[in-house]
Structures are given as structure tokens and as C-alpha cells.
C-alpha positions in Angstrom: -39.8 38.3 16.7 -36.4 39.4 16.1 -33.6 40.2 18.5 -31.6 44.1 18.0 -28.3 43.7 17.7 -26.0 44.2 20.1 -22.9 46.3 19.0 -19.5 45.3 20.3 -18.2 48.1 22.4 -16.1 50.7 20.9 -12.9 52.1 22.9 -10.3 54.5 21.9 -6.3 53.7 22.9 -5.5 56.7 25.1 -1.8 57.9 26.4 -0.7 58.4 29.6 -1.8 62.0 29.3 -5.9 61.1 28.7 -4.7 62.0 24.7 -6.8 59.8 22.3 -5.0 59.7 19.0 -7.6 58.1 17.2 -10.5 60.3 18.0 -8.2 63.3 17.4 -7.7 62.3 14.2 -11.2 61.1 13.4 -12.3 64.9 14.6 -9.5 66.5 11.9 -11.2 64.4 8.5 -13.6 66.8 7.0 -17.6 66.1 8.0 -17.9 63.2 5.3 -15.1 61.5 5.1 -15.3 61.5 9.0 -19.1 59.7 9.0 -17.9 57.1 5.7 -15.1 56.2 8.7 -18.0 55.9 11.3 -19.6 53.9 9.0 -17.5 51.8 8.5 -16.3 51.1 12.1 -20.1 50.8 12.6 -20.4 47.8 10.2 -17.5 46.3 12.2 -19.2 46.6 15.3 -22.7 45.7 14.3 -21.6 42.9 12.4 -18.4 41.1 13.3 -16.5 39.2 12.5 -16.0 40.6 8.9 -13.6 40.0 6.1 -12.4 42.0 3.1 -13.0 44.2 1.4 -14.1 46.3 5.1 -12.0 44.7 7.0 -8.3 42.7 7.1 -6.6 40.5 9.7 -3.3 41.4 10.0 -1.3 39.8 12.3 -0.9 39.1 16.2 -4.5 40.0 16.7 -4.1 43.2 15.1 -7.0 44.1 12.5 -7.6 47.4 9.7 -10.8 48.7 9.0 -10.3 49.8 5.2 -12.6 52.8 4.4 -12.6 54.7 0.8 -13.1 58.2 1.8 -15.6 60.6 -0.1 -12.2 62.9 -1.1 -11.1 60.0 -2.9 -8.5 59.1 -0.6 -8.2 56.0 1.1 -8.0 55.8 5.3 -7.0 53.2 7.7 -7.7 52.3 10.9 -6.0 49.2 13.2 -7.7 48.4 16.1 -7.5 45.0 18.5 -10.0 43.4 20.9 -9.6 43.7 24.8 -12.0 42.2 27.2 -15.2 42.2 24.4 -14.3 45.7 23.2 -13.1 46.7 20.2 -10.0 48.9 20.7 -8.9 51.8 18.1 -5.1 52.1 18.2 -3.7 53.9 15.7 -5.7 55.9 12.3 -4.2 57.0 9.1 -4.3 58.5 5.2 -3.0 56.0 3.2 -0.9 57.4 0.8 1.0 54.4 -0.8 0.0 51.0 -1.7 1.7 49.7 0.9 1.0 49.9 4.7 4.1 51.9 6.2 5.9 49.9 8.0 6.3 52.9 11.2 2.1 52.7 11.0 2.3 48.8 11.6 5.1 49.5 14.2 2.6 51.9 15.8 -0.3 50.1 15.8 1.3 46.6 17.2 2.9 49.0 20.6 -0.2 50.2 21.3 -1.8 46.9 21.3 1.0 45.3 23.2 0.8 48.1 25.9 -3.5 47.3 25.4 -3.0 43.8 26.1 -0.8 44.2 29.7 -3.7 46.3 31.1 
């Protein structure tokens, strides 16, 4: 007998306002490239911890979900861990080869401001 799974939680970073960034953004992808990023941040529940090519530690307990979007573009998302969740800070097209340094910026604030809940 096997034993399901048990996903890790999945939370969205939210502003002072009740805004959730993440999810707003998630809800602006068209349908497919939207699921291939569920999908992906499925896999990272279901099946953590993970390494490349899904998924990249970063730094300072930050972590990227890498997904490779059906319109042939390339999407990130950063998210941290907070008391057995899995938090979603900050989501993004990636346009460059390199991570922009105001995305990392971004992403690390949130997860500061995460961890002093």
C-alpha cells in the first residue's frame, strides 16, 4: 500500500492592501502558459525539494521556479518557505538572460518582510 502525497502548502505574498501580485499576474498569462506555470509550481509542491532544470536556489533562502511557457517565452517565479508553506513573492517574463537585478531586489523585500511575520 502506498501513501498519497502530501503537497506542501501553497501561499501567495500579499500587500498591505489584500493585493496579491503573484496571482494577479498568474491570472494576466494566457490560459496555457498560465497551467505550464501551475504545473510547474505543482511539481515543486508535490515533489520537493527539487533542483534544476525546474527549479534554482538562489540565495538567502530565496528559490525560482523556471517554467518554459507554451508562447515560447520563458517565466519566473521566486518564492521562499514560511512555517511549511511555500510562499510566492514575486513572478515575471524573462526577457534577458540575465535575472534583473530590480526582480531579485523585489523578490528578497518581500521575503524579508515574509520572514518578520
Amino acid at each position: 500500500m502506498t501513501e498519497a502525497l502530501e503537497p506542501i502548502p501553497l501561499r501567495f505574498w500579499r500587500t498591505l492592501a489584500g493585493r496579491e501580485p503573484v496571482r494577479e499576474w498568474l491570472n494576466e498569462l494566457p490560459l496555457d502558459d498560465r497551467r505550464a506555470v501551475g504545473r510547474d509550481m505543482m511539481k515543486v509542491q508535490f515533489g520537493w525539494p527539487m533542483g534544476l532544470p525546474l527549479c534554482r536556489a538562489l540565495s538567502g533562502g530565496l528559490w525560482e521556479v523556471r517554467s518554459s511557457l507554451p508562447s515560447k517565452r520563458e517565466a519566473r517565479v521566486f518564492f521562499g518557505f514560511h512555517e511549511g508553506a511555500l510562499i510566492a513573492l514575486h513572478a515575471f517574463i524573462k526577457k534577458t538572460q540575465r535575472t534583473p537585478a530590480g526582480e531579485l531586489t523585489l523578490a528578497r523585500q518581500r521575503l524579508k518582510e515574509v520572514a518578520s511575520w
